[in-house]
Structures are given as C-alpha cells and as structure tokens.
C-alpha positions in Angstrom: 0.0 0.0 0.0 1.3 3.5 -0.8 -0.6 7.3 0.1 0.0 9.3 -2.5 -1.6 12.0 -0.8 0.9 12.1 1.9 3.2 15.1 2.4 7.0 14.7 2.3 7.0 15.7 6.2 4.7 16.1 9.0 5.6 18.8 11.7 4.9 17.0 15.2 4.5 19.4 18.2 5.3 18.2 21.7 3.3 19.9 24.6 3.1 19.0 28.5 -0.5 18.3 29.9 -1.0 22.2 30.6 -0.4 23.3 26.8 3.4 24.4 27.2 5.6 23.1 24.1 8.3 21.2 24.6 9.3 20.6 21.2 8.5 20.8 17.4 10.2 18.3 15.2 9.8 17.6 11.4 9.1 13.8 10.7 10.2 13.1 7.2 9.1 9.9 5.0 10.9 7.3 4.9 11.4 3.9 3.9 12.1 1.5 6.5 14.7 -1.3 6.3 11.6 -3.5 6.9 9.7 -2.4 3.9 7.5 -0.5 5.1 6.9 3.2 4.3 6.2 6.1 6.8 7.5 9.1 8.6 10.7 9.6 11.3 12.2 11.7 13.2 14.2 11.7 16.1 16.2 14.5 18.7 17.0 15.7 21.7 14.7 17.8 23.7 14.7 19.9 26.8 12.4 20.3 29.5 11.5 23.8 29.6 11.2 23.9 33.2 14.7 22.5 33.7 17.4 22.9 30.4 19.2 20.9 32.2 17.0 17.6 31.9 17.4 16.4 28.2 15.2 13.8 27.2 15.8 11.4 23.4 12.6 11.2 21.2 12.6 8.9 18.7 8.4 8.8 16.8 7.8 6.3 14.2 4.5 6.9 11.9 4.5 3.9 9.7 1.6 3.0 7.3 -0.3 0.3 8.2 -0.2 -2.4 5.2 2.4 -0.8 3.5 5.1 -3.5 3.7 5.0 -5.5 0.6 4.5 -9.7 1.5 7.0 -12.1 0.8 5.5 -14.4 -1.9 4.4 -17.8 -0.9 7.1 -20.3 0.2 9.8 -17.7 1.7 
C-alpha cells in the first residue's frame, strides 16, 4: 500500500499536559529497512522547566499495510 496523498514531512508538536511546548520536530518519510513506508524523526529535547534535563525522542509513523509480502514459500 502506498498514500500518494501524503506530504513529504509532518511537523509533530510536543506539549506537556497544561499546553506548554516542549518541542517541534519535522518527521520526514521514509522507507524502512523493513519495507515499510512512513515518517521519522528523532532528537533531543529539553524540558523547559529544567534545560538541564534532556530527554531522546525517537516517533515512528509507519503505514499500516504498506510493507510488501513475501511471496508464498519464503
């Protein structure tokens, strides 16, 4: 399966339980070792509250389906 009305990259926004941002990253598509096809991104971020505290993101938005199936007998 492919969406060929996807965008090239999504712009996620990261924000705490009382609406303050933590980050904005870009997720760009890719295509996964796997097969699969989606969007990635992953970065460092800081509390806001405490600079100091730095945490690693990593989000994977993969397409459900789109990994092609190994034909029959592999």
């Amino acid at each position: 399966m492919t969406d060929d009305k996807a965008p090239t990259s999504l712009q996620v926004v990261i924000l705490d339980n009382n609406g303050k941002e933590w980050a904005r990253l870009f997720a760009n598509q890719k295509d996964f070792k796997t097969g699969s096809k989606g969007f990635f991104t992953s970065d460092k971020i800081k509390n806001p509250e405490n600079p100091v505290a730095r945490y690693q993101c990593s989000l994977t938005f993969t397409l459900i389906g789109s990994k092609d199936k190994a034909p029959e007998g592999e």
